[in-house]
DSSP file (Angstrom, degrees, kcal/mol; ACC not computed):
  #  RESIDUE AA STRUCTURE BP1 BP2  ACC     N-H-->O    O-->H-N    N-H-->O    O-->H-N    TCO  KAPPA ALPHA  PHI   PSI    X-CA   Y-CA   Z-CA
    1    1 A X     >        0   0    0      0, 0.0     4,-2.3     0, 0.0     5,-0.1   0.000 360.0 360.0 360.0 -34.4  273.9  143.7  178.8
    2    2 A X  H  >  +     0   0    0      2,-0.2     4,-2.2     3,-0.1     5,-0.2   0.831 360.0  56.0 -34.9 -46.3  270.1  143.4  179.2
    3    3 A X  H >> S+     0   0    0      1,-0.2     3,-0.9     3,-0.2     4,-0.8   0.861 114.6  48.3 -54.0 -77.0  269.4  146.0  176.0
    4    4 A X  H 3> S+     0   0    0      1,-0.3     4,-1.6     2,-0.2     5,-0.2   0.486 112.0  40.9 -45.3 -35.2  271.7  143.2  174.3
    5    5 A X  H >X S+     0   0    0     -4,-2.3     4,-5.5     1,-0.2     3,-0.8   0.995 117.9  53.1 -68.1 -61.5  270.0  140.1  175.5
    6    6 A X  H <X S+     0   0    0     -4,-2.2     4,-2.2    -3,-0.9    -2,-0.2   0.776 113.6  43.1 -31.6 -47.9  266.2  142.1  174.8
    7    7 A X  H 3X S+     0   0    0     -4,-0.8     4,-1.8     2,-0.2    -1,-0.3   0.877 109.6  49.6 -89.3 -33.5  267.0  142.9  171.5
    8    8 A X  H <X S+     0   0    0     -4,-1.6     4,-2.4    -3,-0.8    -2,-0.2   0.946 119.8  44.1 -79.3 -45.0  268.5  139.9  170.3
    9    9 A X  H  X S+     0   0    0     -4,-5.5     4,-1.5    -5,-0.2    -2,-0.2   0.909 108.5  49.7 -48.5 -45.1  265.5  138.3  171.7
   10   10 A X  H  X S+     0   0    0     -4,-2.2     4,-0.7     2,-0.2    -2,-0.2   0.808 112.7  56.8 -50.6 -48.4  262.8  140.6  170.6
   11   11 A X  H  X S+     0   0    0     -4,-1.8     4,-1.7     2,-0.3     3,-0.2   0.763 108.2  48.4 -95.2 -28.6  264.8  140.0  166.8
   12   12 A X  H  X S+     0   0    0     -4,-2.4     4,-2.6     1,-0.2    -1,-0.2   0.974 109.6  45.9 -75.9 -54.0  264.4  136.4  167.0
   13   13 A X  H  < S+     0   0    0     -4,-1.5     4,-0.4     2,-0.2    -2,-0.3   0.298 114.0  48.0 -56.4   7.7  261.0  136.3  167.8
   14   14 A X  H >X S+     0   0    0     -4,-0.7     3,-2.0    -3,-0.2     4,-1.5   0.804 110.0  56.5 -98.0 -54.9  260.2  138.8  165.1
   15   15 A X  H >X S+     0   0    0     -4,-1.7     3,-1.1     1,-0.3     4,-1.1   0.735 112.8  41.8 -16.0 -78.6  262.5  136.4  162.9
   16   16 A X  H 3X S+     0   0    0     -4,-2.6     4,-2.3     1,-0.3    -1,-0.3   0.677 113.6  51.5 -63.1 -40.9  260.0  133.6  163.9
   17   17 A X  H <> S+     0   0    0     -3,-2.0     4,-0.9    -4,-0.4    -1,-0.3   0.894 111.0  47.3 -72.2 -49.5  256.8  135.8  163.4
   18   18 A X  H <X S+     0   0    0     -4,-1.5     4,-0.8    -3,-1.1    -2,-0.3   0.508 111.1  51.0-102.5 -19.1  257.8  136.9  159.8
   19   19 A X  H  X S+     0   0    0     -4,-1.1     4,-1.5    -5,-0.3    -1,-0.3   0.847 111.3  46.0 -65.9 -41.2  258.6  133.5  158.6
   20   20 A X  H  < S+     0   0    0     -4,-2.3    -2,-0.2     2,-0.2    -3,-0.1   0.679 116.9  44.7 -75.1  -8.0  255.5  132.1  159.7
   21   21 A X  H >X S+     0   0    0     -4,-0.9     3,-1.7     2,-0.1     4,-0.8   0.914 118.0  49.0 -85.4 -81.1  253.5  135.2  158.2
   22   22 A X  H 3< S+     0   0    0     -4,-0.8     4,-0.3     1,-0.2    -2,-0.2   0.501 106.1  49.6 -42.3 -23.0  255.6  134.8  155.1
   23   23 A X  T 3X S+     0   0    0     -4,-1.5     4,-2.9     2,-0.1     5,-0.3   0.533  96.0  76.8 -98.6 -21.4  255.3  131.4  154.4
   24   24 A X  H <>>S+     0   0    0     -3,-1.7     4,-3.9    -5,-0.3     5,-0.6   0.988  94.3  53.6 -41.9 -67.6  251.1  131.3  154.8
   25   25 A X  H  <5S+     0   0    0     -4,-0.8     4,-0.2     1,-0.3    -1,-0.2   0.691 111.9  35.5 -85.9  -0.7  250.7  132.7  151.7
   26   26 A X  H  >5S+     0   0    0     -4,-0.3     4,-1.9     3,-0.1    -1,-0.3   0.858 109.4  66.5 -92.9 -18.2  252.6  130.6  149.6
   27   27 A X  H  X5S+     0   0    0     -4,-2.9     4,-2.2     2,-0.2    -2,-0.2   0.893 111.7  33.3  -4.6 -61.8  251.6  127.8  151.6
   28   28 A X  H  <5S+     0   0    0     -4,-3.9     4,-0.2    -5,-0.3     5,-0.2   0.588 111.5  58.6-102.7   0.9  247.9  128.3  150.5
   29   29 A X  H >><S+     0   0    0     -5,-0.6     4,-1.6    -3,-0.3     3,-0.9   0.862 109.4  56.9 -77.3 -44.4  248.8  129.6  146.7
   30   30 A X  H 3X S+     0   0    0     -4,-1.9     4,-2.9     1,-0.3    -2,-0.2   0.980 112.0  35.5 -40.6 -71.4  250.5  125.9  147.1
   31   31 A X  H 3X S+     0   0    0     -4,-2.2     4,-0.6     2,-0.2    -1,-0.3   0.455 116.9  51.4 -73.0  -4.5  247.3  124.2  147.9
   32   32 A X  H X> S+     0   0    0     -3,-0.9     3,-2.6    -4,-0.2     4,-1.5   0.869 108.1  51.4 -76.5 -88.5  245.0  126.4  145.6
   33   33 A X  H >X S+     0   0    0     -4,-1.6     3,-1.9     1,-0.3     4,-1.2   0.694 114.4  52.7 -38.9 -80.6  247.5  125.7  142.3
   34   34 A X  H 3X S+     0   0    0     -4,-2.9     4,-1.0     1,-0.3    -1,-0.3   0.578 114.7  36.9 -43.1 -45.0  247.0  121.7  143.5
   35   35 A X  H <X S+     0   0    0     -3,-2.6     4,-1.3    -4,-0.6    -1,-0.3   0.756 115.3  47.3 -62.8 -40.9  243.4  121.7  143.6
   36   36 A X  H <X S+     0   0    0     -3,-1.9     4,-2.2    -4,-1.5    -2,-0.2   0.922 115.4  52.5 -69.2 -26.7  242.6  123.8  140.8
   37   37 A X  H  X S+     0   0    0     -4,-1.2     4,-2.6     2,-0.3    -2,-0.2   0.860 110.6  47.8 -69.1 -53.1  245.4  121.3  139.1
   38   38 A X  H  X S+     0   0    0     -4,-1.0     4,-1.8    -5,-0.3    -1,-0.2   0.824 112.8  52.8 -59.5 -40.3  243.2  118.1  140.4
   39   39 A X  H >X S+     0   0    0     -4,-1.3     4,-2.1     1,-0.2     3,-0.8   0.986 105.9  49.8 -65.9 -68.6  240.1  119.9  138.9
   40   40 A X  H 3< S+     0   0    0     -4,-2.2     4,-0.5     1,-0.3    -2,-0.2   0.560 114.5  43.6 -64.3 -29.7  241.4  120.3  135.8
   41   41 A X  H 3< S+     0   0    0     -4,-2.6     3,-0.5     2,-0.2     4,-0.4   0.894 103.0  60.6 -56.6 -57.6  242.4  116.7  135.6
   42   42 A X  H << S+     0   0    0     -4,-1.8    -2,-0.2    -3,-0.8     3,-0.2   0.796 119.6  36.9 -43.0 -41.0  239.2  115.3  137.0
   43   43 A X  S  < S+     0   0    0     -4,-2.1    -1,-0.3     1,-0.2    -2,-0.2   0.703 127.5  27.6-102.0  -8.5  237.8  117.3  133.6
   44   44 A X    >   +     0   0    0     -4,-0.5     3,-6.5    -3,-0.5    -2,-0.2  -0.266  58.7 165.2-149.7  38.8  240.3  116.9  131.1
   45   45 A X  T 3  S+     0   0    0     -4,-0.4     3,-0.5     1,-0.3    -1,-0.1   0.769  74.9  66.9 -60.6 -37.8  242.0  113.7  131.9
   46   46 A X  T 3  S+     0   0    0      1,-0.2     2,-0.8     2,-0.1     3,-0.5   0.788  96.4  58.2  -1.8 -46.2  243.6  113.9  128.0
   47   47 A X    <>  +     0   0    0     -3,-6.5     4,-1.3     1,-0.2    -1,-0.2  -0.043  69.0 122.6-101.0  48.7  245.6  117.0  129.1
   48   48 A X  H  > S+     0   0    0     -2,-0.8     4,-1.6    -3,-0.5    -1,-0.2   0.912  74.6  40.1 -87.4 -40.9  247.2  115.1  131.7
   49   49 A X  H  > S+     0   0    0     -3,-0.5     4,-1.3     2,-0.2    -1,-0.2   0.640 117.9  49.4 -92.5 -23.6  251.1  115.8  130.5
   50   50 A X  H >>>S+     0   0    0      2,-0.2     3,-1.6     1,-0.1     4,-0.9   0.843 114.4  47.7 -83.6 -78.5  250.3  119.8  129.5
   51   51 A X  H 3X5S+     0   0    0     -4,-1.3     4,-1.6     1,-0.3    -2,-0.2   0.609 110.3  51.7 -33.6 -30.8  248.6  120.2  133.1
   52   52 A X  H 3X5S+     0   0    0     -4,-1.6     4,-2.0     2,-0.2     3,-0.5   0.969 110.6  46.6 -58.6 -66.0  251.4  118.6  135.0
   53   53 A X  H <X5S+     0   0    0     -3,-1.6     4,-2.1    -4,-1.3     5,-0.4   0.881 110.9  47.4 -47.6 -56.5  254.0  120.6  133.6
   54   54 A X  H  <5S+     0   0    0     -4,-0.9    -1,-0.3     1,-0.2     4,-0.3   0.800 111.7  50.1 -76.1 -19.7  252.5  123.7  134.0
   55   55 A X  H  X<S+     0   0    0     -4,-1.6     4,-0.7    -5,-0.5    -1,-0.2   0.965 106.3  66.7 -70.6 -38.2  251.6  122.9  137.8
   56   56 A X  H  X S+     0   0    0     -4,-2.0     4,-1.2     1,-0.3     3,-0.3   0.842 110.9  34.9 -22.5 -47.4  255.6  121.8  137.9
   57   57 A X  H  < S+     0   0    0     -4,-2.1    -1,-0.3    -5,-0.3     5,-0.2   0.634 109.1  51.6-120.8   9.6  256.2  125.1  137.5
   58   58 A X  H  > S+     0   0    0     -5,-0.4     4,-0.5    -4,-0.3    -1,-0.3   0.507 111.7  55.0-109.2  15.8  254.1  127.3  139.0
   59   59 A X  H  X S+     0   0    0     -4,-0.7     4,-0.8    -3,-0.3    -2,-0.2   0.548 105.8  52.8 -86.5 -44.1  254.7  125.4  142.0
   60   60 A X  H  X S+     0   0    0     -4,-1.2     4,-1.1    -5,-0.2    -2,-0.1   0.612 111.7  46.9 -66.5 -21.5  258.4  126.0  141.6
   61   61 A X  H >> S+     0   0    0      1,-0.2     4,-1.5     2,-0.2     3,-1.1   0.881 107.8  51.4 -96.0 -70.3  257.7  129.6  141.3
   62   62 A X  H 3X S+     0   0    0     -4,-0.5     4,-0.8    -5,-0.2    -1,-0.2   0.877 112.0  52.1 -14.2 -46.0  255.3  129.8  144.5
   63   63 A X  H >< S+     0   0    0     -4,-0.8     3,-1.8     1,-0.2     4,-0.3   0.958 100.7  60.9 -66.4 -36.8  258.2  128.0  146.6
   64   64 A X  H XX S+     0   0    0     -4,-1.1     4,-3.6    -3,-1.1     3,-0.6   0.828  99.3  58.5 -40.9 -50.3  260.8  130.6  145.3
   65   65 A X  H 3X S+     0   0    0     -4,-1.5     4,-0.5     1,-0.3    -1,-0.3   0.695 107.3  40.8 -67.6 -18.5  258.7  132.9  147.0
   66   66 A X  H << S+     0   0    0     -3,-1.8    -1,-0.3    -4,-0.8    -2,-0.3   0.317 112.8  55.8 -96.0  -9.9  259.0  131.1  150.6
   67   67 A X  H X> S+     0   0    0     -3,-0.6     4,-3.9    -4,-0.3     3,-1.2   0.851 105.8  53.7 -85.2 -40.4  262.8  130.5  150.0
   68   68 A X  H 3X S+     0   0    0     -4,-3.6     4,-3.9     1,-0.2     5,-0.3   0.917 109.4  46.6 -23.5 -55.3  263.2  134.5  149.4
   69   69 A X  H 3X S+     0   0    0     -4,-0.5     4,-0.6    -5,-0.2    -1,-0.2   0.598 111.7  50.4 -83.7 -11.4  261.5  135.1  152.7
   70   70 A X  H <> S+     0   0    0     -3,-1.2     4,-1.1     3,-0.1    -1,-0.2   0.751 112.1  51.3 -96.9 -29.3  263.9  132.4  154.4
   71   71 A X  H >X S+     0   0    0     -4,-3.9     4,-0.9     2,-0.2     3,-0.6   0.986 114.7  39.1 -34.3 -78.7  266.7  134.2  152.7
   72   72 A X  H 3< S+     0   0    0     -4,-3.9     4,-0.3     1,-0.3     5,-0.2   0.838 118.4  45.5 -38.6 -56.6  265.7  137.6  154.0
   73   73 A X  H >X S+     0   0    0     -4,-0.6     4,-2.0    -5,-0.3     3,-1.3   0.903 113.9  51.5 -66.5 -30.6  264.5  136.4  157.6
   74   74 A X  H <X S+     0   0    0     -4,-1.1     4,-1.3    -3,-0.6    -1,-0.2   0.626 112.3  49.1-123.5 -33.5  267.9  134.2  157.9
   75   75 A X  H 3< S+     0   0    0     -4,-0.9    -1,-0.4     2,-0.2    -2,-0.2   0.362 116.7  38.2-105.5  17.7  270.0  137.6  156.8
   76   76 A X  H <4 S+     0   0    0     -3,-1.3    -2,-0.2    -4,-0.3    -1,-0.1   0.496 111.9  62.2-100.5 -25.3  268.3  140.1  159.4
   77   77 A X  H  < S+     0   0    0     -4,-2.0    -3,-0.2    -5,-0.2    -2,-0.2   0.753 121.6   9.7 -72.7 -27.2  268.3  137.4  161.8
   78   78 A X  S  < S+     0   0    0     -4,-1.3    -3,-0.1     1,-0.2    -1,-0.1   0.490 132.8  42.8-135.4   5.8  272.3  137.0  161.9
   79   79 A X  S    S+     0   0    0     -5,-0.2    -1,-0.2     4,-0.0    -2,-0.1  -0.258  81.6 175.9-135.8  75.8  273.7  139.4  160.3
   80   80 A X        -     0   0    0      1,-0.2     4,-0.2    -3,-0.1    -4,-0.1  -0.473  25.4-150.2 -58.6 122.0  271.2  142.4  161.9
   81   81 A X  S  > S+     0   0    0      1,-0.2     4,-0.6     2,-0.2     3,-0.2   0.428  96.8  60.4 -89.9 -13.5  272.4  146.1  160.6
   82   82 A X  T >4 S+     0   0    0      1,-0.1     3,-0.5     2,-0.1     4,-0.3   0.963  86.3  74.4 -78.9 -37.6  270.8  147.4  164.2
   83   83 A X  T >> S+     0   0    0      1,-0.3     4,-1.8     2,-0.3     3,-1.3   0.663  88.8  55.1 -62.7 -26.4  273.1  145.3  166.2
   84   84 A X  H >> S+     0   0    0      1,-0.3     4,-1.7    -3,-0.2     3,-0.5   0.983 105.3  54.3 -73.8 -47.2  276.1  147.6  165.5
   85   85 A X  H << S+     0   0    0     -4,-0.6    -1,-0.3    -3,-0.5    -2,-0.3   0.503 113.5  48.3 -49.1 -12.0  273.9  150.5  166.9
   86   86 A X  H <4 S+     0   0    0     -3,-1.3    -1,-0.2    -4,-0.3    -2,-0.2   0.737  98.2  58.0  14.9 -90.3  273.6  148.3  169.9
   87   87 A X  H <<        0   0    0     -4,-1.8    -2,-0.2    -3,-0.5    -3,-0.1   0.810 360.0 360.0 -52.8 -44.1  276.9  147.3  170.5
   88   88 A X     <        0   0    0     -4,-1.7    -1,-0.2     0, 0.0    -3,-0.1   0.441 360.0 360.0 -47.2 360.0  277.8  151.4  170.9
């Protein structure tokens, strides 16, 4: 019962590791896209309605990519295709 506990430990802490990896880089694609967004205001204060939109959605797109990766980690994490090799 020890492999079982080890592995399911070991699978969580990879779980944990590989969300926090995965979610850096859209994290700081987030905070790039805002700034350059802020710039682009700061210079163009006219183009306020274009620039908004288009941050809307490239913001939307960035997030997608950190819900994927919560997807992913969330389906290795409980339904794990090693565990049956395990279990044997």
């Amino acid at each position: 019962m020890t492999d079982l506990h080890g592995f399911i430990t070991g699978s969580t802490l990879v779980a944990a590791l590989a969300i926090a990896i995965g979610i850096l880089g859209p994290a700081l694609g987030m905070g790039r896209a805002i700034a350059q967004a802020l710039d682009s205001l700061a210079r163009q204060p006219e183009a306020e309605k274009a620039i908004t939109r288009t941050l809307f959605i490239g913001l939307a797109m960035i997030e997608s990519l950190a819900i994927y990766c919560l997807a992913v980690v969330l389906i290795v994490l409980f339904r794990n295709p090693l565990l049956a090799y395990m279990l044997k």
